[in-house]
C-alpha positions as CSV (number, residue, x, y, z in Angstrom):
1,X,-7.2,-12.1,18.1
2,X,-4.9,-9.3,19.0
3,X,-2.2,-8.1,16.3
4,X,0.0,-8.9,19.4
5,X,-0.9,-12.3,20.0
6,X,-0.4,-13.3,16.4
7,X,3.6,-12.0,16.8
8,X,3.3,-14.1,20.1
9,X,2.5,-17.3,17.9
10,X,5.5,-17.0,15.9
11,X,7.6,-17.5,19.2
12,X,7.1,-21.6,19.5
13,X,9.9,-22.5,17.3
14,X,13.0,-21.0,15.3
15,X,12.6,-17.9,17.7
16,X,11.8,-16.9,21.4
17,X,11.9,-13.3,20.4
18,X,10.7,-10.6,17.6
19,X,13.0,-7.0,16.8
20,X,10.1,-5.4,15.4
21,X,12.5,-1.9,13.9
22,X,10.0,-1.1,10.8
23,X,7.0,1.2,11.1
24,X,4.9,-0.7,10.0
25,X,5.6,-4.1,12.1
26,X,5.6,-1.8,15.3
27,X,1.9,-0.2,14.3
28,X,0.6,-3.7,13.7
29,X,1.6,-5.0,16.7
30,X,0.6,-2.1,19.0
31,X,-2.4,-1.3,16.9
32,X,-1.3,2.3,17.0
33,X,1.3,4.5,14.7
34,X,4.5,6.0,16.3
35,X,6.8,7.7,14.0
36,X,10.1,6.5,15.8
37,X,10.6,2.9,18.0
38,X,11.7,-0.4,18.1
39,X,9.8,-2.9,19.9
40,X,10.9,-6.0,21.3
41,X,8.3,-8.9,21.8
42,X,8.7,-12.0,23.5
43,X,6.6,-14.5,25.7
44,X,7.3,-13.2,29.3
45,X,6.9,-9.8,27.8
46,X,6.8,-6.8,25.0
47,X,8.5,-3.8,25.5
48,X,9.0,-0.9,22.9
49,X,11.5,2.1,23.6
50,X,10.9,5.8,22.0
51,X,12.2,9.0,22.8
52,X,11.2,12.0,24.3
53,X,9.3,13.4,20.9
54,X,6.9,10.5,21.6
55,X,7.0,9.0,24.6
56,X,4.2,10.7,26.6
57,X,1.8,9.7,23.0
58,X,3.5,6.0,23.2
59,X,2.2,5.7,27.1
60,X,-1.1,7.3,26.2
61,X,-2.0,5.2,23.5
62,X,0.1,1.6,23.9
63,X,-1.6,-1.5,24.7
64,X,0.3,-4.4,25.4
65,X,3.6,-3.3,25.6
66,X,6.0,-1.6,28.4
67,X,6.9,1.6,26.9
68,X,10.9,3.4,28.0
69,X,12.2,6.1,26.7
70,X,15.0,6.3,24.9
71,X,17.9,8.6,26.1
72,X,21.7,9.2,26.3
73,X,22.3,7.0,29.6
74,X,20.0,4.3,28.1
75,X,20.2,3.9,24.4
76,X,19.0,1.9,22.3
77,X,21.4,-1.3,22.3
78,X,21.2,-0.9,26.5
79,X,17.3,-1.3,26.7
80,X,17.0,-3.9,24.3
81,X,20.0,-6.0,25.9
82,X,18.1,-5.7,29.8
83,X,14.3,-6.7,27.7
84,X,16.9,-10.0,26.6
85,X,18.4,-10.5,29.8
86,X,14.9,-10.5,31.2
87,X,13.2,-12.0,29.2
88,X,15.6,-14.6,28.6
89,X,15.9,-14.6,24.9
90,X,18.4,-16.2,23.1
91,X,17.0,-15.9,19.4
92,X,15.2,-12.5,17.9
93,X,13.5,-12.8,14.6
94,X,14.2,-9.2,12.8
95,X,12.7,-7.5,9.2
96,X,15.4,-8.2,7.0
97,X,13.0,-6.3,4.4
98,X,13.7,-3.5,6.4
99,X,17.2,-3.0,7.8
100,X,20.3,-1.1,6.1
101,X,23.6,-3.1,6.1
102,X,24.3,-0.6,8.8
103,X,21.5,-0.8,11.3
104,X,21.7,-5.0,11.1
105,X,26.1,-4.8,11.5
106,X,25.1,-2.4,14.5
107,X,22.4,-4.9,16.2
108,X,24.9,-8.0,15.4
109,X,27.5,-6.5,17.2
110,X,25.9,-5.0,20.2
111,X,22.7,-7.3,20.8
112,X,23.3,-10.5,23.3
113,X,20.6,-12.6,21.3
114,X,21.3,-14.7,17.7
115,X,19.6,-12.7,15.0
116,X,17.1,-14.4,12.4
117,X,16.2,-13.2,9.1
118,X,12.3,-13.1,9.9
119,X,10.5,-10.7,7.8
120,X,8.7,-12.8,5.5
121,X,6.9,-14.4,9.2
122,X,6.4,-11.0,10.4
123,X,4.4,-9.4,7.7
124,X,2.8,-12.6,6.6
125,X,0.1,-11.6,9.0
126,X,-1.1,-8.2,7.3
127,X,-2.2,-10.4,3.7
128,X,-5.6,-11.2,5.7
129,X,-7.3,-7.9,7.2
130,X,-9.9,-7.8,10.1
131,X,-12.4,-6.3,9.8
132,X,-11.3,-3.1,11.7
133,X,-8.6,-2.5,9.6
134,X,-11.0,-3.2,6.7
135,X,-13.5,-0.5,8.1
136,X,-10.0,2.0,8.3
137,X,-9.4,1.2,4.6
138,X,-12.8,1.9,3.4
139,X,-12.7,4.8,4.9
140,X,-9.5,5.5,3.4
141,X,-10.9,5.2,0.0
142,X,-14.3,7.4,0.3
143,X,-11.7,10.0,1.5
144,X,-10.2,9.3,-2.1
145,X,-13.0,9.4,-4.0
146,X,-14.5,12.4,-2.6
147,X,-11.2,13.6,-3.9
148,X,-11.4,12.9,-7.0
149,X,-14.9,14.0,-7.5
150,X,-13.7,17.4,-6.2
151,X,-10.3,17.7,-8.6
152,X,-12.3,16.8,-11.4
153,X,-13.9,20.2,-11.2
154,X,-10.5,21.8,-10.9
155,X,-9.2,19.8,-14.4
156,X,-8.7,22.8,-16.9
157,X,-6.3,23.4,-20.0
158,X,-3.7,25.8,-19.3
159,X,-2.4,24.1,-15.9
160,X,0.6,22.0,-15.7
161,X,0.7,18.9,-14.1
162,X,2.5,20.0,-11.2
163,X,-0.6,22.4,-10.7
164,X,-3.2,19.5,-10.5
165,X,-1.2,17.1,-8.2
166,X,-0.8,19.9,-6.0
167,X,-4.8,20.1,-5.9
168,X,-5.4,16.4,-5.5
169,X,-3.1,16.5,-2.7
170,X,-5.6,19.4,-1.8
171,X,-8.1,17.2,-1.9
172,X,-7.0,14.3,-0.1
173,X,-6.4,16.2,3.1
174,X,-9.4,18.4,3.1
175,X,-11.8,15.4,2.7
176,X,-10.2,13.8,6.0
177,X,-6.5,12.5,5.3
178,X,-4.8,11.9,7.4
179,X,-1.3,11.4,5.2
180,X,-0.7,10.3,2.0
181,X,-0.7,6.5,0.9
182,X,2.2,7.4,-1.7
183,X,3.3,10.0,-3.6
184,X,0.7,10.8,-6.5
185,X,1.2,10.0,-10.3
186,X,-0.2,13.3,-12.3
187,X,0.8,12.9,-16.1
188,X,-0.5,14.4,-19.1
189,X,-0.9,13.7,-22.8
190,X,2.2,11.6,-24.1
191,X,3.5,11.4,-20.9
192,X,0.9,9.0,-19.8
193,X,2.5,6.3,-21.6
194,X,4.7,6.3,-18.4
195,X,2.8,4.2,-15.8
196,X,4.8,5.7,-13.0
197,X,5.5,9.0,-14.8
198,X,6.5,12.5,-12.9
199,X,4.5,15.5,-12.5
200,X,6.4,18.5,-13.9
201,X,5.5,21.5,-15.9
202,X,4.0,20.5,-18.6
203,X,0.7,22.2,-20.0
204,X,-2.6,20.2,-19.9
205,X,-4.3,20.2,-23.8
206,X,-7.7,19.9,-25.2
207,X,-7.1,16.3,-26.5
208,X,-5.1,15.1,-24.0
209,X,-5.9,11.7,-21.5
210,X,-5.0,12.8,-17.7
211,X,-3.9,9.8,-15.7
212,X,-4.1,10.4,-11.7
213,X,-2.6,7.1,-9.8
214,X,-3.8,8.6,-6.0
215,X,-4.7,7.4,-2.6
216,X,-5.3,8.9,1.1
217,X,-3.9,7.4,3.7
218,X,-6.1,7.5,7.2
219,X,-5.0,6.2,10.4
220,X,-2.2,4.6,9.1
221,X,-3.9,2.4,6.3
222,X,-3.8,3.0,2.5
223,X,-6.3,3.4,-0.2
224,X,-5.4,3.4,-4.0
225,X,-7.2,4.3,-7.6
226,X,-6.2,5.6,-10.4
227,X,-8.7,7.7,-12.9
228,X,-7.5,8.4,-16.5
229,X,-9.8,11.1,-18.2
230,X,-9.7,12.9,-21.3
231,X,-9.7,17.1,-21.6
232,X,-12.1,18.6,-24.1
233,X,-12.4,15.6,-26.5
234,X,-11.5,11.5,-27.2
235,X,-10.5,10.4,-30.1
236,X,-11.9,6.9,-31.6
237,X,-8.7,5.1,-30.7
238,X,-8.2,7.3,-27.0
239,X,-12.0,6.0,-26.7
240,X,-11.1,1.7,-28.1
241,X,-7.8,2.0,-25.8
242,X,-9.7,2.9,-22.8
243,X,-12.4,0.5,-23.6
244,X,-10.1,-2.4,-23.6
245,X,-8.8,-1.9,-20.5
246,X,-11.6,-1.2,-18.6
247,X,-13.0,-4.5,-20.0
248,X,-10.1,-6.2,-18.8
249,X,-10.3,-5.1,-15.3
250,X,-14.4,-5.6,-15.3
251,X,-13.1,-9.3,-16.5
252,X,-10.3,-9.6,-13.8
253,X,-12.8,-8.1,-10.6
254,X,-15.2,-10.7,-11.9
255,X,-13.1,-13.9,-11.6
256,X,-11.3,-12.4,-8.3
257,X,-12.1,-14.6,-5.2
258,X,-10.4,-16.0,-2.5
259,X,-8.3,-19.5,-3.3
260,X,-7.7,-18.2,-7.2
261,X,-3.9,-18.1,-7.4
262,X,-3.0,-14.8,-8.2
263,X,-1.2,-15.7,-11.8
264,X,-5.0,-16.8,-12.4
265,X,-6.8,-13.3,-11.5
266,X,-3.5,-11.2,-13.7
267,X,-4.1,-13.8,-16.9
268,X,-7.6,-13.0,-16.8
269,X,-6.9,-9.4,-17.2
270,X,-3.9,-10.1,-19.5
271,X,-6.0,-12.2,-22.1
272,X,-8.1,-9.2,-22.8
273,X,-5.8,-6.9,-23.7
274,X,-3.6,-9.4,-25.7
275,X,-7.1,-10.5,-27.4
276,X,-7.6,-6.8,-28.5
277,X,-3.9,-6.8,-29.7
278,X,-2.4,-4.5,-27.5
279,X,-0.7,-7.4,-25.2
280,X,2.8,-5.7,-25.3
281,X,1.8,-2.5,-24.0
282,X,0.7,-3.9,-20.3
283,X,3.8,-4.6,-19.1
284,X,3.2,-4.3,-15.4
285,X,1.4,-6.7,-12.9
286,X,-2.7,-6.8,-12.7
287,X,-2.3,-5.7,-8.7
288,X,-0.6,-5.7,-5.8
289,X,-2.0,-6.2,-1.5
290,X,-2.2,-3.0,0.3
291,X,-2.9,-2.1,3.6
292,X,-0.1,-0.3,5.9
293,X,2.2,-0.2,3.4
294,X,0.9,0.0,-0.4
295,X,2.6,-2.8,-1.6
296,X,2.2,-6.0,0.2
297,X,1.7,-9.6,-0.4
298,X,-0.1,-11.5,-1.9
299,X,-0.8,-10.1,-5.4
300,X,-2.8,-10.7,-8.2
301,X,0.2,-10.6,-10.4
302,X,1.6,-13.1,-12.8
303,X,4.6,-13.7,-10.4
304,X,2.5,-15.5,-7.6
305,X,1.1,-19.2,-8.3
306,X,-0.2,-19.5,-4.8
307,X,-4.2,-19.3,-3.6
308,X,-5.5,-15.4,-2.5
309,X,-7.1,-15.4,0.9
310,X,-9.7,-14.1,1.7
311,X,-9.7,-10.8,3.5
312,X,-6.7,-9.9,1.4
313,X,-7.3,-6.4,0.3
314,X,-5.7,-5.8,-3.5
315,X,-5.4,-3.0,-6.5
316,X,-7.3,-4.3,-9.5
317,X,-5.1,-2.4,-12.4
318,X,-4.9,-3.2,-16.1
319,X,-3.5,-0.3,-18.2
320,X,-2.2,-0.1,-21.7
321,X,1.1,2.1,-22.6
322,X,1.2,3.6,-26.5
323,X,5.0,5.0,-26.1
324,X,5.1,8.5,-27.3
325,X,1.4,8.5,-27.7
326,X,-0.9,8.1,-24.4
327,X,-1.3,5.7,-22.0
328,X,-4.7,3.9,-19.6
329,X,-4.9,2.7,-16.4
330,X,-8.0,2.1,-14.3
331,X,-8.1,1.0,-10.8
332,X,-10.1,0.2,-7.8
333,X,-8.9,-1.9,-4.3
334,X,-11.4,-4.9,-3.8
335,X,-11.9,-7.0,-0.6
336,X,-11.5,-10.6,-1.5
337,X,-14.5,-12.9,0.2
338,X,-15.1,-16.9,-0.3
339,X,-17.1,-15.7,-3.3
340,X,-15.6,-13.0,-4.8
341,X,-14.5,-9.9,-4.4
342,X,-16.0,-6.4,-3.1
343,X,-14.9,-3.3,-5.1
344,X,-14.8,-0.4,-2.6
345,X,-14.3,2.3,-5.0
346,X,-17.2,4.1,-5.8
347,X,-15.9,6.8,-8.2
348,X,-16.9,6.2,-12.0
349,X,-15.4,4.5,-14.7
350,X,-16.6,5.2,-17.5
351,X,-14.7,8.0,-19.8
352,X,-15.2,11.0,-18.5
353,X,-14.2,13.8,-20.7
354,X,-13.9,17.1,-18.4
355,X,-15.0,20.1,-20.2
C-alpha cells in the first residue's frame, strides 16, 4: 500500500481531511523529502504547496499530489482555503506534535475547516516499516559502520573531542550520507558518564573510554549505534563495566520479538545490570523506534506496556553511568520479525582498545 493511501484511511471518521505541516508527515506521504511544504490530503484529492526554492524538484519528483507554488498573491492560508472549498472539507486532522502556539493560532484563524489534534493517527503509521524503507535504513547503517571502522583509525591521544566528531562526521558523508541522523555524542574519559554529553575541547588520554553515539542519515531515513572504546589500556573494572552491559544488551536482542511489550524487552536488559549491582547507573530507557525521525514510537522502554510489531525498527541500548568516573553504552538498531529480531549493525562489540 501506498504511504498515501494509508493517510487516505484515516479520512472515514473524526476527519475528511489531513494538514500534513511536519517534514516528516509530508515525506511519508509523498514518499519523497522537500525541505519546505504543507500538504493537504483529502478523498477527492491531495494537494501540497512549496515555493519557488522547490517547486520545479516538488513537480519532478511528487506522486500523488497536485503540487502549487507558493507566492505573494497566493499564500499559504489562500491555497489551502480553495483545496477546502474544493474538496469540500469541513474537518482537517493536523500534527499537534508539531505546530508552535503560533503556527496552530495562525491556521485557526485563517483556515475555513475545524481543526483536530491528529498527530498521534498521523505518525502511527511509520512504527511498522516496509520493506523499502527497511532496505533505506540498512543502508543507512553500513554507511555508519563503514564510519566507524574508518574513525577508529583516526582515534589518537592528543586530540580533543571536538577533533574526533568532526572526523566521524567526516566519515559519515564520505561513505555515502546523505545528512546526519542527529547531531553526534563524542565524549571522553569522565565525561562519558554523561549519556548525552557535549563534544568540546578536551584532550583524549591513554586510559580513557571514548563513547561515540552516531548515525548517517540516507535518503531521509536514520540509522543509530553507539561504540564506546578504550585509548591505550582498560582497566579491570573499565573491562567488568563494559562487560555488563554488553551482556545486557546480548540478553535484551535475544528476548526482542514482535508482540513482547516493550516494558518486557527494557526489564530484560535492566535485570542484568541491577544483577551485577550497577542498577542505579542506567537511568535511561533500553531503546527507542527510529526511522524518519530518530525517535519514534513504539519503544522498548520501560514506559510502554503495549505489544512491539513487527517491522518496527528500534535502538537496542543499555549503558551504565559511573559519575565523575566513565560511563558505557553499546548499541545496534534491530528489525523486529514474528520471531525475533534482526541486528543490522555489523560493526564489533567487543572492547576494542585503539592503540
Amino acid at each position: 500500500m501506498k504511504n498515501l493511501e494509508k493517510y487516505l484511511s484515516l479520512l472515514d471518521g473524526e476527519v475528511d481531511g489531513l494538514l500534513l505541516t511536519s517534514r516528516y508527515s509530508r515525506h511519508y506521504g509523498a514518499e519523497f523529502d522537500i525541505a519546505e511544504g504543507v500538504a493537504i490530503v483529502a478523498r477527492k484529492g491531495s494537494r501540497y504547496f512549496t515555493d519557488s526554492r522547490y517547486i520545479e524538484s516538488a513537480e519532478n519528483n511528487l506522486r500523488g499530489f497536485e503540487v502549487l507554488e507558493i507566492n505573494s498573491s497566493n499564500g499559504y492560508y489562500k491555497r489551502l482555503n480553495d483545496a477546502i472549498a474544493d474538496f469540500g472539507i469541513t474537518t482537517l486532522g493536523y500534527e499537534e506534535h508539531y505546530l508552535t502556539a503560533a503556527e496552530l493560532m495562525g491556521y485557526e484563524k485563517h483556515l475555513n475547516a475545524k481543526l483536530v489534534p491528529f498527530n498521534k493517527q498521523i505518525s502511527g503509521f511509520r512504527g511498522t516499516k516496509e520493506h523499502w524503507e527497511l532496505e533505506l535504513m540498512r543502508k543507512a547503517q553500513a554507511i555508519t559502520d563503514k564510519a566507524f571502522a574508518e574513525v577508529l583509525t583516526r582515534i589518537k591521544p592528543g586530540m580533543t573531542e571536538l577533533e574526533l566528531q568532526a572526523e566521524l562526521i567526516y566519515c559519515m558523508y564520505k561513505n555515502g550520507g546523505t545528512g546526519l541522523a542527529f547531531d553526534p555524542i563524542v565524549v571522553s574519559g569522565p565525561n562519558t558518564s554523561m549519556p548525552h554529553g557535549v563534544a568540546g575541547e578536551r584532550v583524549i588520554r591513554e586510559g580513557d573510554f571514548v563513547t561515540m553515539d552516531f548515525g548517517a542519515s540516507y535518503m531521509g531515513y536514520c540509522s543509530d549505534m553507539t561504540r564506546t572504546v578504550a585509548v591505550g589500556f582498560a582497566t579491570d573494572e573499565m573491562k567488568e563495566v563494559y562487560d555488563t552491559v554488553l551482556k545486557a544488551q546480548l540478553a535484551a536482542i535475544a528476548a526482542t520479538k514482535a508482540g513482547v511489550p516493550g516494558k518486557d524487552i527494557d526489564a530484560v536488559a535492566r535485570k542484568v545490570i541491577s544483577d551485577a549491582g550497577y542498577g542505579e547507573y542506567f537511568g535511561h530507557g533500553y531503546g527507542h523506534s527510529l526511522g524518519l525521525e530518530i525517535h519514534e514510537n513504539p519503544s522498548p522502554s520501560a514506559g510502554n506496556p503495549d505489544p512491539m510489531p513487527a517491522g518496527a525498527v528500534c535502538s537496542a541500548e543499555p549503558g551504565i553511568y559511573l559519575p565523575g568516573k566513565f560511563g558505557v553504552r553499546i548499541e545496534d538498531v534491530t528489525i523486529l520479525t514474528e520471531d525475533g529480531c534482526e541486528d543490522i549493525t555489523a560493526s564489533p562489540k567487543n572492547l576494542i582498545i585503539v592503540k
